[in-house]
BALOBA-1460 file (C-alpha; in Angstrom, 3 decimals):
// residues 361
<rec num="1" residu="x" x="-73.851" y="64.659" z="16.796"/>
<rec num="2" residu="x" x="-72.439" y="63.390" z="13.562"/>
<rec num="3" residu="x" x="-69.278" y="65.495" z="12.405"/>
<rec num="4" residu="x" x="-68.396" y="66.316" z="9.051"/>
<rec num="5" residu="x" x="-66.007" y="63.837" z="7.096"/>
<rec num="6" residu="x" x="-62.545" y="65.560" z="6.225"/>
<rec num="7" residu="x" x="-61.767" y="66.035" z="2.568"/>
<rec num="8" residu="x" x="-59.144" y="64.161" z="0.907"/>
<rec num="9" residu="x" x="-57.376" y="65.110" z="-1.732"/>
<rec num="10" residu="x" x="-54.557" y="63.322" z="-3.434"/>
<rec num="11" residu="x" x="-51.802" y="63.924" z="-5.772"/>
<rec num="12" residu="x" x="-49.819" y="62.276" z="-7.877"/>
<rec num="13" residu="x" x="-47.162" y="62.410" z="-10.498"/>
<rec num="14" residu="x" x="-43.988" y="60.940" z="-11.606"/>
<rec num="15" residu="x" x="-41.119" y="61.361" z="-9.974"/>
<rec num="16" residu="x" x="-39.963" y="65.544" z="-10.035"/>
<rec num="17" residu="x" x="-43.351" y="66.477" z="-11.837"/>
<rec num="18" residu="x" x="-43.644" y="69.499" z="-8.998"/>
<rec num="19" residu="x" x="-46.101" y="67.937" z="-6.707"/>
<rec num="20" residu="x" x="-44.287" y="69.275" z="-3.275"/>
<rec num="21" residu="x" x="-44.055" y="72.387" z="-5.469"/>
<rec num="22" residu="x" x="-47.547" y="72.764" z="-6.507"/>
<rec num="23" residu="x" x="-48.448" y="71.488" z="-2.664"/>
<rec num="24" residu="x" x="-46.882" y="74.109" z="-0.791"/>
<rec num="25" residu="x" x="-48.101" y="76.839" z="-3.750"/>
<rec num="26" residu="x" x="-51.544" y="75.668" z="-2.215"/>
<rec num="27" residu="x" x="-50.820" y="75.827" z="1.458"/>
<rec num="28" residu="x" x="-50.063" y="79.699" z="0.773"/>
<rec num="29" residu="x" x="-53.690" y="80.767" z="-0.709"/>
<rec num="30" residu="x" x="-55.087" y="79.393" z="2.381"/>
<rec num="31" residu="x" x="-57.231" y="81.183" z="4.482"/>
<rec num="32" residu="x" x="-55.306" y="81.434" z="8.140"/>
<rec num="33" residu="x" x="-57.906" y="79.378" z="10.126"/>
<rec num="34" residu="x" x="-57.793" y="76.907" z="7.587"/>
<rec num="35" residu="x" x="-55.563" y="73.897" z="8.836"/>
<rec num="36" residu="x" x="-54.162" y="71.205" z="6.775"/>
<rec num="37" residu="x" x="-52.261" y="67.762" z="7.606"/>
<rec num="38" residu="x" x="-49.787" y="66.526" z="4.587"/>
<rec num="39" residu="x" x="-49.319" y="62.739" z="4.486"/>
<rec num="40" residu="x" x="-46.406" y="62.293" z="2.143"/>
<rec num="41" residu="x" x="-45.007" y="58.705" z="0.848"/>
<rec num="42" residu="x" x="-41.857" y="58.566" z="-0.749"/>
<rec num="43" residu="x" x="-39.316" y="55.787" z="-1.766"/>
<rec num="44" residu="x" x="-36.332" y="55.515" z="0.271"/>
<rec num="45" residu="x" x="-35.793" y="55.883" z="3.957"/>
<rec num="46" residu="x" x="-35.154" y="59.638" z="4.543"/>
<rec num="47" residu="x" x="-37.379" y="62.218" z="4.951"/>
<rec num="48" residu="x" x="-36.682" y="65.145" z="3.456"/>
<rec num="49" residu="x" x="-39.345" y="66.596" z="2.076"/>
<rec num="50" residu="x" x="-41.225" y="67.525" z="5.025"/>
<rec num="51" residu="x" x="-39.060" y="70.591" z="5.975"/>
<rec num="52" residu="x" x="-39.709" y="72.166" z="2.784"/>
<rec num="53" residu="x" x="-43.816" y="71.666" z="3.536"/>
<rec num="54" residu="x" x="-43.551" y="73.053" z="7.096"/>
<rec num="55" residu="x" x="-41.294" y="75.983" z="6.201"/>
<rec num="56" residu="x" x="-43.445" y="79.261" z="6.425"/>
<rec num="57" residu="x" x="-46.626" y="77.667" z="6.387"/>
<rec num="58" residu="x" x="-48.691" y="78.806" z="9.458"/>
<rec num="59" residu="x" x="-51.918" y="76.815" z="8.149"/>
<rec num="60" residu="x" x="-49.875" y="73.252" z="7.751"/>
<rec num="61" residu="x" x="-51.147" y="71.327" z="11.233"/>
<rec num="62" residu="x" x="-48.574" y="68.694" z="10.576"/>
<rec num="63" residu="x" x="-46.798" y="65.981" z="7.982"/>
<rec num="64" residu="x" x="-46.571" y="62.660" z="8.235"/>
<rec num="65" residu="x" x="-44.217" y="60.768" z="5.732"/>
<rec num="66" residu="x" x="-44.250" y="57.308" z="4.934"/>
<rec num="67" residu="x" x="-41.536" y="55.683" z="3.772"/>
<rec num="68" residu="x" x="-39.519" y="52.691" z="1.617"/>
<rec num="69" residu="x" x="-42.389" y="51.724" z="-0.215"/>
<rec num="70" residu="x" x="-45.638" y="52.716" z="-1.663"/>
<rec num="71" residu="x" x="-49.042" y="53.742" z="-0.841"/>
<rec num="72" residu="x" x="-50.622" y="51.487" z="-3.207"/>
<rec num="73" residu="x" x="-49.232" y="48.261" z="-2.306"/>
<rec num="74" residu="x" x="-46.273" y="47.586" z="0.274"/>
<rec num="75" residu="x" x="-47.839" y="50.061" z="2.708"/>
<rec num="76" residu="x" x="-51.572" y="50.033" z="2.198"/>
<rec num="77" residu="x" x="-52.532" y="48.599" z="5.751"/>
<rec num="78" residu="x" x="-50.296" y="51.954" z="7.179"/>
<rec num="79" residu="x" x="-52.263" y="54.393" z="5.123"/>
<rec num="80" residu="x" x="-55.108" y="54.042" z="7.338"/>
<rec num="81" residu="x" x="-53.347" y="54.230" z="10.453"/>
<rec num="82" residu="x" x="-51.802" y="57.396" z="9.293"/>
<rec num="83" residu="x" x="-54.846" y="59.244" z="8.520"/>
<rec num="84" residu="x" x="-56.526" y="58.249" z="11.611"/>
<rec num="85" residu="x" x="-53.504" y="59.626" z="13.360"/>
<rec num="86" residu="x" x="-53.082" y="62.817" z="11.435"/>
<rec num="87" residu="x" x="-57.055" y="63.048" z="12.185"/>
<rec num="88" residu="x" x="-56.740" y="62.743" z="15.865"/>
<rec num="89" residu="x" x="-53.321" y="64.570" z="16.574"/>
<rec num="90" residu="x" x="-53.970" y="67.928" z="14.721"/>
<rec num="91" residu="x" x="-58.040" y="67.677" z="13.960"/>
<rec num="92" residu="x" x="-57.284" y="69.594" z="10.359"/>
<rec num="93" residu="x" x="-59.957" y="71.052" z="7.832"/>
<rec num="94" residu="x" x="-58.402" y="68.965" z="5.101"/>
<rec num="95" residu="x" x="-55.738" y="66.257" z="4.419"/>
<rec num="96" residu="x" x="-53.822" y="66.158" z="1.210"/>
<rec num="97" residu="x" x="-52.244" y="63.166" z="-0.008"/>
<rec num="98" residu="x" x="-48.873" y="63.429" z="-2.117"/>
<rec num="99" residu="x" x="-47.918" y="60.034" z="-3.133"/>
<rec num="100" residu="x" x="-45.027" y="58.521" z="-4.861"/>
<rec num="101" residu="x" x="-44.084" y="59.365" z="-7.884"/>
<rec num="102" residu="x" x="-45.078" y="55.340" z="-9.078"/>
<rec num="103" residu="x" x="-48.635" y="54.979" z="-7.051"/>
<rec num="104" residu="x" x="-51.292" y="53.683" z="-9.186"/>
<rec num="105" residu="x" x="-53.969" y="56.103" z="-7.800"/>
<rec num="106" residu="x" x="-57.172" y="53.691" z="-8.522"/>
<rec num="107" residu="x" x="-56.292" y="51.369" z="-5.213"/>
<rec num="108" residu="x" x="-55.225" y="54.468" z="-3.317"/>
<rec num="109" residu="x" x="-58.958" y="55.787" z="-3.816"/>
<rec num="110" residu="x" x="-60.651" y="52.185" z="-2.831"/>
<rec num="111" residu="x" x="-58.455" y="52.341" z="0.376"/>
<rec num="112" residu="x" x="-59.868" y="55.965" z="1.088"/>
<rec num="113" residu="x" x="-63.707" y="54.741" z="0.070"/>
<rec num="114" residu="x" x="-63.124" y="51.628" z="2.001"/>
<rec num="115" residu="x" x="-61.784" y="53.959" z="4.856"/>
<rec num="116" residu="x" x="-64.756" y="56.621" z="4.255"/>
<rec num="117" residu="x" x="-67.380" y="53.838" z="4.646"/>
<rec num="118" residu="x" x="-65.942" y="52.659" z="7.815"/>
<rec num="119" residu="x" x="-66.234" y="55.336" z="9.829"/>
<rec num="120" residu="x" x="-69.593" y="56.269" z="8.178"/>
<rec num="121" residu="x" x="-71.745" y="58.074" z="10.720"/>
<rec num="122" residu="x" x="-69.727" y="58.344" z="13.409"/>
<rec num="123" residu="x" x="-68.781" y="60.949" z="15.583"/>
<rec num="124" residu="x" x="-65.481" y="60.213" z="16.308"/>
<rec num="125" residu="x" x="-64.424" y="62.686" z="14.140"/>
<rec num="126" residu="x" x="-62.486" y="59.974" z="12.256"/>
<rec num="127" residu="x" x="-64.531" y="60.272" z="8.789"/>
<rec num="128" residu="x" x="-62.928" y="60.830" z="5.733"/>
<rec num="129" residu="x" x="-64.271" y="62.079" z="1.605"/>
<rec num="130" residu="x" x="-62.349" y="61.905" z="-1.262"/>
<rec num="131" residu="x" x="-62.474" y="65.131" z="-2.547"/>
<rec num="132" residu="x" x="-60.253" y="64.477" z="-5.722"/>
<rec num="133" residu="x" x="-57.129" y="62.911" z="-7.120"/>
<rec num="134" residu="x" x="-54.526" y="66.144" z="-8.941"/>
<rec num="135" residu="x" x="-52.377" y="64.463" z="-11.174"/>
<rec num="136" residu="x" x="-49.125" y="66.221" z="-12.044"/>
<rec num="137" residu="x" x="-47.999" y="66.182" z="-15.693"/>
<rec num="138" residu="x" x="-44.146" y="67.010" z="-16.118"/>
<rec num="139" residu="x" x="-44.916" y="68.293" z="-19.587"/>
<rec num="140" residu="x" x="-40.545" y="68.997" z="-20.225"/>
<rec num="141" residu="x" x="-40.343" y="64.635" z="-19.544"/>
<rec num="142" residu="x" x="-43.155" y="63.515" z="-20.047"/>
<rec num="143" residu="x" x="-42.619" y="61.799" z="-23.007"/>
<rec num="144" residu="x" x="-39.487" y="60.138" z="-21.802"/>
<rec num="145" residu="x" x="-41.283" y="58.896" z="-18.968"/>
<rec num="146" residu="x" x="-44.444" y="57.865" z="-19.787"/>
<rec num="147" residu="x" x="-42.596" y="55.402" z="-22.692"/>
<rec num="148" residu="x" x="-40.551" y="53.581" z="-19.408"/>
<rec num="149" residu="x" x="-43.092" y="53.651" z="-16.598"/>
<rec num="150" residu="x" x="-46.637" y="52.012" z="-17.406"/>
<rec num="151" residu="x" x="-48.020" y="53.469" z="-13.867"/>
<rec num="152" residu="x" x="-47.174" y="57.513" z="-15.031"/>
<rec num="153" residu="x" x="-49.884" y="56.810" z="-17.812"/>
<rec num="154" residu="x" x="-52.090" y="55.365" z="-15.514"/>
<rec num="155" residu="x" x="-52.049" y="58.161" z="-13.181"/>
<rec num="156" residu="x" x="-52.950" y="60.297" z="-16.172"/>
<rec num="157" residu="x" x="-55.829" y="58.063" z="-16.966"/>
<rec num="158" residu="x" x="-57.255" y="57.812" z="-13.372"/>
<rec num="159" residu="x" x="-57.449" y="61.344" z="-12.218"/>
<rec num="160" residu="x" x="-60.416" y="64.038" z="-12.017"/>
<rec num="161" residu="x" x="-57.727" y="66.642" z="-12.597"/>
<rec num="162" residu="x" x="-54.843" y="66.796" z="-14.736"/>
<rec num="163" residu="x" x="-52.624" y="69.811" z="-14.128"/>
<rec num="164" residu="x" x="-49.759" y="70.217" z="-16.893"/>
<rec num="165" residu="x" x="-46.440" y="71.708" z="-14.933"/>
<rec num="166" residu="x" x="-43.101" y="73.320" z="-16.525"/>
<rec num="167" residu="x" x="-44.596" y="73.869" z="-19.669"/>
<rec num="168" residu="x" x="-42.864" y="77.540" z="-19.557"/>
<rec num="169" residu="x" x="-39.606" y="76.568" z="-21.248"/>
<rec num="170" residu="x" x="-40.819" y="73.898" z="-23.876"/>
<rec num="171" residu="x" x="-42.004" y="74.990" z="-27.587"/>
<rec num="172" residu="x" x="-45.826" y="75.140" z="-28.353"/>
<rec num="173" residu="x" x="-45.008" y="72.262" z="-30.760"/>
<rec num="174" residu="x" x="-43.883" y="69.919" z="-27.907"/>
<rec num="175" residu="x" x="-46.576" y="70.861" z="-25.714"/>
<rec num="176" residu="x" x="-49.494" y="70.134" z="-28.033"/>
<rec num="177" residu="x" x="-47.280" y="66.329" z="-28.524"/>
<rec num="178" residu="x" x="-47.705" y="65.912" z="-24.708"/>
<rec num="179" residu="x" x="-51.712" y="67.464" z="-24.462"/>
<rec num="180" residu="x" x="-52.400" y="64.839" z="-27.517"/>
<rec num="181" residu="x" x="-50.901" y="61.910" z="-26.090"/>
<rec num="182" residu="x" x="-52.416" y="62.743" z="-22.409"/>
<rec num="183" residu="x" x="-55.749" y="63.366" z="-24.427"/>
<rec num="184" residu="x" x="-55.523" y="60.450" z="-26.094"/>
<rec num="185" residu="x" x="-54.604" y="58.482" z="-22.875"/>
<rec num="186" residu="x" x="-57.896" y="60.329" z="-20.896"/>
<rec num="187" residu="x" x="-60.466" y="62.596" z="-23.010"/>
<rec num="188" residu="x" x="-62.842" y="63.544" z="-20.728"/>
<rec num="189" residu="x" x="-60.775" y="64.888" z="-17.703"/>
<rec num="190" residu="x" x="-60.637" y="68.229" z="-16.984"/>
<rec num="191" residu="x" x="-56.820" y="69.851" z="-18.295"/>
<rec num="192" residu="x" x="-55.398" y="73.076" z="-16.519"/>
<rec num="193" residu="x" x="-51.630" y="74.605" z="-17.133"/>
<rec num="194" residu="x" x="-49.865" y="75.540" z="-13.785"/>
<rec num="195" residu="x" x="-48.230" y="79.138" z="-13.486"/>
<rec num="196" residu="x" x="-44.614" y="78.672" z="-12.597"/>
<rec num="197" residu="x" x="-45.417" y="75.876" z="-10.230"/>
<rec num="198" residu="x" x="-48.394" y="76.940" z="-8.741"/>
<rec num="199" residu="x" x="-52.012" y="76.552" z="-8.889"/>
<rec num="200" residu="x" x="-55.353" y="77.997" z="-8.063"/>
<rec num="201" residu="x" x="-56.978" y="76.977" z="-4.699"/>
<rec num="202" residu="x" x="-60.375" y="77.143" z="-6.530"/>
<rec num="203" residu="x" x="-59.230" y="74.469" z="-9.097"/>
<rec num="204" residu="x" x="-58.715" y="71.472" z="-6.688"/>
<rec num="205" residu="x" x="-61.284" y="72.235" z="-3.920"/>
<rec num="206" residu="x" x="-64.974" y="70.967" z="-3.920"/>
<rec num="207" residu="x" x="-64.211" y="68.754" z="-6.635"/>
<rec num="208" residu="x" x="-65.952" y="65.750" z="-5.202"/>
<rec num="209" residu="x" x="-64.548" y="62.958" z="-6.477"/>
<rec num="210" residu="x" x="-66.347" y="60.013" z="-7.754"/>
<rec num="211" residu="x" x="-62.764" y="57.877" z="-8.416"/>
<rec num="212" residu="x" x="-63.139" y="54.370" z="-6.661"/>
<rec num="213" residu="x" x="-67.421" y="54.113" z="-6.318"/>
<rec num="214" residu="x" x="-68.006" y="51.863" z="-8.854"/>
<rec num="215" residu="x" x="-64.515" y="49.730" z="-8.051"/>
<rec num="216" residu="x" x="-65.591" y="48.839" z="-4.323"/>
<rec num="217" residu="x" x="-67.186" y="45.952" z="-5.131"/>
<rec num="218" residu="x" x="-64.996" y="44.413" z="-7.853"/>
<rec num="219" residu="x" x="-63.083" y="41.333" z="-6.621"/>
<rec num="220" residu="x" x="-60.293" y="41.682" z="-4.447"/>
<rec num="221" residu="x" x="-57.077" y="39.681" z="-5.697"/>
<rec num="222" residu="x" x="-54.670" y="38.813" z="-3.051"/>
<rec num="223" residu="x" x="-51.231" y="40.013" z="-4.633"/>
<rec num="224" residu="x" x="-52.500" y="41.988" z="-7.341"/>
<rec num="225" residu="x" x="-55.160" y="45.048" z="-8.113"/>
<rec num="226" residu="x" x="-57.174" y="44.907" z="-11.679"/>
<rec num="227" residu="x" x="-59.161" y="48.485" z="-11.574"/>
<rec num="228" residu="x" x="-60.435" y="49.640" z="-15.133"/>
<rec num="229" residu="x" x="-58.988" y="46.933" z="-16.966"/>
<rec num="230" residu="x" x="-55.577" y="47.232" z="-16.216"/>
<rec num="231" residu="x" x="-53.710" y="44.879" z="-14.500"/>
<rec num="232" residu="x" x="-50.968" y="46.207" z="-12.071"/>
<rec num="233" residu="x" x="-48.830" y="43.815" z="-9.835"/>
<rec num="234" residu="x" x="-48.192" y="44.983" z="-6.408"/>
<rec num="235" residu="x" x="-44.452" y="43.222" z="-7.071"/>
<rec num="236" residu="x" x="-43.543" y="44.640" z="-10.167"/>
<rec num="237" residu="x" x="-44.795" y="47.748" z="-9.435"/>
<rec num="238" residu="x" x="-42.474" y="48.157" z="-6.784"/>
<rec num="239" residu="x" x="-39.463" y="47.457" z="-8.402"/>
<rec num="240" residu="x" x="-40.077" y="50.206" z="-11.649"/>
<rec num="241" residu="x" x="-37.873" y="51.981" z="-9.356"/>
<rec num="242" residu="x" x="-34.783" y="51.485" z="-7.268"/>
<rec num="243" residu="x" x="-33.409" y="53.564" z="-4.626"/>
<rec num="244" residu="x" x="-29.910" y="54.550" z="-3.560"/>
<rec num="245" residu="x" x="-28.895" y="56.187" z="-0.196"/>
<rec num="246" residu="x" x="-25.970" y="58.232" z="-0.318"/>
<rec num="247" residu="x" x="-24.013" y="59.523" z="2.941"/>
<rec num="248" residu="x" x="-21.140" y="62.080" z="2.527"/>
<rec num="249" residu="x" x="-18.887" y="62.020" z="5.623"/>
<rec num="250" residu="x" x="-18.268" y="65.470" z="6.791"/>
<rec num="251" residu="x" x="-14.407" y="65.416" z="5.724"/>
<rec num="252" residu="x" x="-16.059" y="64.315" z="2.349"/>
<rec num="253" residu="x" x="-18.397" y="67.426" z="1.557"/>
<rec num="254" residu="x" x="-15.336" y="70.015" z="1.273"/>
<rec num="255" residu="x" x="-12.681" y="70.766" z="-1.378"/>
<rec num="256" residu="x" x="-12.935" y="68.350" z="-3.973"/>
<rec num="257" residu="x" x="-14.828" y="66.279" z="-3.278"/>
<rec num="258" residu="x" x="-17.648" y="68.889" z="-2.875"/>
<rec num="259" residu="x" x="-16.375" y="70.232" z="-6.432"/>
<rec num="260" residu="x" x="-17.079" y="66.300" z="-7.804"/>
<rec num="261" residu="x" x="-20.399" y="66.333" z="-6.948"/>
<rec num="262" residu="x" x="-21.318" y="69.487" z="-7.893"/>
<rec num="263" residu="x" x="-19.778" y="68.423" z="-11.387"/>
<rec num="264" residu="x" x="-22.234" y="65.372" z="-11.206"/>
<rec num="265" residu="x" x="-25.028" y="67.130" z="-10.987"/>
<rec num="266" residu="x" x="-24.779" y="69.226" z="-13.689"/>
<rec num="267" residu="x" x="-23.888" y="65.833" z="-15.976"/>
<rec num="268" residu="x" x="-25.832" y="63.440" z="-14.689"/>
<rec num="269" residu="x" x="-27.880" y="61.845" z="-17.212"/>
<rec num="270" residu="x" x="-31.650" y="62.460" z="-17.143"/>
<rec num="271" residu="x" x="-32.297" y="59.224" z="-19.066"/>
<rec num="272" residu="x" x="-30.964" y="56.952" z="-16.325"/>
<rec num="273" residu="x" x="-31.562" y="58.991" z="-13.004"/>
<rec num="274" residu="x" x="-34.653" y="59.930" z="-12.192"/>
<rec num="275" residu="x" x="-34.703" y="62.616" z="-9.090"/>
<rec num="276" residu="x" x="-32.215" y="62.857" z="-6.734"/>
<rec num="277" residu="x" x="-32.753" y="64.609" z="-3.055"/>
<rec num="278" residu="x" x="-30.113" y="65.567" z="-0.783"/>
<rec num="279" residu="x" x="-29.984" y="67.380" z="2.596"/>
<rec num="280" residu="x" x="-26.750" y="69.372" z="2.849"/>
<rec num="281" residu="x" x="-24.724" y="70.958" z="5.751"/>
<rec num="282" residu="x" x="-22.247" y="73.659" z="3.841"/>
<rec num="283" residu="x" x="-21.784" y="77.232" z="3.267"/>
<rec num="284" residu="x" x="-23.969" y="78.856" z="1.044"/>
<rec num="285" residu="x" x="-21.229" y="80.499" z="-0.451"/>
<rec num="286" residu="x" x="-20.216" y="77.323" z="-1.626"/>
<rec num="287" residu="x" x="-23.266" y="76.413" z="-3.429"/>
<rec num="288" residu="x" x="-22.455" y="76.236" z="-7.745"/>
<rec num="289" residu="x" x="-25.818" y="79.054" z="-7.507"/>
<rec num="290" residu="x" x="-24.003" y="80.996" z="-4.703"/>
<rec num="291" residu="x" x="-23.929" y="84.886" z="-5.214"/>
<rec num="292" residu="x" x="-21.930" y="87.379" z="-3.298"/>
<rec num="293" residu="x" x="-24.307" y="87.935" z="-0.508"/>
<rec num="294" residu="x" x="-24.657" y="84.121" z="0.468"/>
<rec num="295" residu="x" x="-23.332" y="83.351" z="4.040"/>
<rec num="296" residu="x" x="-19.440" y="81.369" z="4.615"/>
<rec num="297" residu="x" x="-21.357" y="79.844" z="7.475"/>
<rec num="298" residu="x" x="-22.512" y="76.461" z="7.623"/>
<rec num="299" residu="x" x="-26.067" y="76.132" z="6.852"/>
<rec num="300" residu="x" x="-28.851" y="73.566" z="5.768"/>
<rec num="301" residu="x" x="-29.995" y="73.045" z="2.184"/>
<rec num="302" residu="x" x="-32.030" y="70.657" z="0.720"/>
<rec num="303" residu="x" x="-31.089" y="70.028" z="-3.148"/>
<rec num="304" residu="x" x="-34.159" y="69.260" z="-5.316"/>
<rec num="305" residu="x" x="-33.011" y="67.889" z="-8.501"/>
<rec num="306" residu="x" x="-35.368" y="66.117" z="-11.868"/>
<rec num="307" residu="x" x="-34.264" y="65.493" z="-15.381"/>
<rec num="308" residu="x" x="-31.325" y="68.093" z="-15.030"/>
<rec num="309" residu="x" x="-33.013" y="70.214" z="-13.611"/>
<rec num="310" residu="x" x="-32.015" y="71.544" z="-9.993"/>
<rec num="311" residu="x" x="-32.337" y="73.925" z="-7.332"/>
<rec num="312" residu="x" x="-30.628" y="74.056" z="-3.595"/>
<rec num="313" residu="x" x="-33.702" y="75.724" z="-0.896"/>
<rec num="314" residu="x" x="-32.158" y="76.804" z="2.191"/>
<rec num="315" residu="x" x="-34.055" y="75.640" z="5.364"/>
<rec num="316" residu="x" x="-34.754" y="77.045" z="8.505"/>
<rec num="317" residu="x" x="-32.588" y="75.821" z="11.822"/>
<rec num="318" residu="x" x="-35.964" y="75.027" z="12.824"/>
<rec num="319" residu="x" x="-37.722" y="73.052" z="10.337"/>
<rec num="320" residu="x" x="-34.293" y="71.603" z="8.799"/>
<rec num="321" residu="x" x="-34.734" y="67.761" z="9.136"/>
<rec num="322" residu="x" x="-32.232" y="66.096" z="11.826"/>
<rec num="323" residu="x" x="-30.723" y="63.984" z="9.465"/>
<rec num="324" residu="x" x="-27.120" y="65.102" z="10.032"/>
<rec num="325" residu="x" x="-25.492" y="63.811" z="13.298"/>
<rec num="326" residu="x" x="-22.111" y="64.848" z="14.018"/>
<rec num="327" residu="x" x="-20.284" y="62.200" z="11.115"/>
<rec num="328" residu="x" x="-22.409" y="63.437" z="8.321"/>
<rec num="329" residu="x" x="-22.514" y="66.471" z="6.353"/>
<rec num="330" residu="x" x="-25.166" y="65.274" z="3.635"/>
<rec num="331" residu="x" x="-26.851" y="62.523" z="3.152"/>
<rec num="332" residu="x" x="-29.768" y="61.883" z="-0.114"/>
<rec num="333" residu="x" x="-31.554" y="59.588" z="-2.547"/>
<rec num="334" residu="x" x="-30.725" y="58.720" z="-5.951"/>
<rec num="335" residu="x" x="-33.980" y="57.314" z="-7.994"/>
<rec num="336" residu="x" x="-33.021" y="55.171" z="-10.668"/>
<rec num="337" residu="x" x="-35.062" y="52.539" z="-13.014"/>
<rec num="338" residu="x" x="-35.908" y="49.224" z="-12.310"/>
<rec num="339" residu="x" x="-32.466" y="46.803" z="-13.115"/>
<rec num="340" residu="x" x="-30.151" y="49.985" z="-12.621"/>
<rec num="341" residu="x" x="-29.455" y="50.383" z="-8.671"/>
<rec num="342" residu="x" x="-26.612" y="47.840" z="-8.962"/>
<rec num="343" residu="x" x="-24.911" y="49.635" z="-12.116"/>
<rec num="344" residu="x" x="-25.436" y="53.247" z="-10.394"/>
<rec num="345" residu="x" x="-24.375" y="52.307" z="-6.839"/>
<rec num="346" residu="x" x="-21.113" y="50.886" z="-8.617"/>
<rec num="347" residu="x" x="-20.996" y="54.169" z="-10.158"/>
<rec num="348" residu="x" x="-21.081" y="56.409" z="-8.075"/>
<rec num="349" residu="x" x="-19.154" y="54.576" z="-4.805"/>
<rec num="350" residu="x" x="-16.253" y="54.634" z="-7.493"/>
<rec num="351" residu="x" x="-15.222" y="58.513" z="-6.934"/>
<rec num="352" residu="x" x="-17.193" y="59.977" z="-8.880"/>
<rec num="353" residu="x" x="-18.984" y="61.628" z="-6.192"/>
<rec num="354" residu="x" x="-15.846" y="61.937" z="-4.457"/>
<rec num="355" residu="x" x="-13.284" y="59.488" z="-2.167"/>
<rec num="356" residu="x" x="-15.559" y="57.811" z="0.955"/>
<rec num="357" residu="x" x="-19.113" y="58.527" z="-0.225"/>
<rec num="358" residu="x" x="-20.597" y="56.045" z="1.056"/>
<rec num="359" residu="x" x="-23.588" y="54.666" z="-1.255"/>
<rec num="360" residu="x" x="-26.351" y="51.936" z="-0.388"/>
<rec num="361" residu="x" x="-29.137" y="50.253" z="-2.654"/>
């Protein structure tokens, strides 16, 4: 008996365009026999994001993140492997894809039509569709962005859905600057706003995808991937953006040293840093968004922050990601541009994150 391929669907965005946002939005419109697997691929080597996907979410069957590199070049021969896995382990209804915030989707969908033609007809139960690639418009930066990272156009360009998020608190001057140029970049793709982060299930299911047929048989180039006429280079694609790992000793993450960072991350500039995620051990109390009722016990938050924009989600004892042994109390990523890790790790190892941090590139 032949089973059923499992949908794919993929996002992808810039870095802090709300795809984890808009991901989990989805998760909770689902009905409760309907079981999803997340594969997530970040930059960097921590993996944070996955307790904010499995927080709450009965119908999430499990996450898999990938990680220090990308989906559409260092790690394409792991993507594979992970889906096979994800299909195997948990058996889900759907997978969705949320990919780095620099993939160039077009060899993401070849690898999941090359993938889907594999395991054609088979009844392993290993078959895969794309159902359709989301692509996340951060309509506040989009601008900024768009002018430093060649791949955030592209993603707007090769997409069958373009979904423009945290439009709320721009004018409707700026946000008709940011539907022309993403019109002008792709005309014919269907446009949607988000509400406050979240999306309609109906929108992004059933879309049935048609990215990547008529690329399968183009020529293959050994270090580099020319889909609808652009050229992208799997080596300077990877370095459009550098990553630093930060570790705060847990004498470091008190006092003032706790005060320094929470100064930096109201004053950090959104022109040079592009997202920074941190898993944190402190009181809530402590927190610069604490209110009366938060706890003076130590708890787990991870701290989202994008363009200047930030917000600290406490986590669960249970899903909180064990990431802090007994010498840390925080440890993150700082995403910077291509040329800047060297100038930022200097930066910030020099107290202004306070005495001891320890930061890596």
């Amino acid at each position: 008996m032949t089973v059923e391929p499992t949908p794919v669907t993929v996002f992808t965005g810039f870095l802090g365009a709300g795809k984890t946002t808009l991901l989990i939005s989805l998760l909770k419109q689902l009905p409760k026999d309907y079981k999803v697997a997340i594969l997530k691929n970040e930059y960097g080597d921590i993996k944070i994001d996955s307790a904010l996907a499995t927080q709450n979410n009965g119908n999430l069957a499990g996450v898999t993140e990938m990680l220090n590199g990308c989906l559409c070049c260092v790690l394409t021969g792991q993507m594979r492997a992970a889906i096979i896995e994800l299909q195997e382990k948990y058996h889900p209804d759907r997978i969705l894809i949320e990919t780095s915030g620099s993939a160039f989707p077009a060899t993401i969908s070849i690898q999941l039509r090359d993938l889907a033609r594999e395991f054609s007809g088979q009844a392993s139960g290993q078959g895969i569709r794309l159902d359709g690639v989301i692509n996340v418009i951060d309509v506040e930066n989009f601008t900024g962005y768009a002018d430093t990272s060649k791949t955030a156009s592209l993603q707007a360009q090769y997409t069958d859905l373009i979904v423009f998020n945290k439009w709320e608190n721009v004018s409707e001057r700026q946000f008709d600057i940011v539907w022309d140029r993403v019109n002008d970049l792709n005309t014919d793709t269907p446009k949607i706003k988000s509400n406050n982060g979240s999306i309609s299930l109906e929108a992004i299911l059933g879309i049935d995808s048609k990215l990547g047929l008529t690329l399968l048989e183009a020529p293959r180039h050994q270090n580099s991937h020319d889909h609808a006429g652009h050229s992208h280079n799997s080596d300077e694609h990877v370095s459009e953006i550098e990553t630093l790992t930060v570790k705060f000793p847990k004498k470091n993450l008190d006092g003032k040293e706790l005060t320094s960072f929470f100064n930096y991350i109201e004053i950090a500039p959104k022109d040079e840093i592009y997202r920074m995620k941190f898993v944190l051990r402190l009181p809530g109390s402590a927190l610069p968004t604490a209110s009366k009722s938060d706890s003076s016990e130590p708890r787990t938050y991870i701290l989202n922050w994008a363009f200047g924009r930030y917000e600290f989600t406490l986590i669960s004892e249970e899903a909180a990601p064990a990431l802090l042994d007994d010498y840390l109390a925080g440890i993150g990523t700082v995403m910077v541009g291509r040329g800047d890790g060297r100038r930022f790790r200097k930066r910030l190892s020099g107290g202004i994150l306070g005495d001891g941090v320890k930061v890596e590139l």
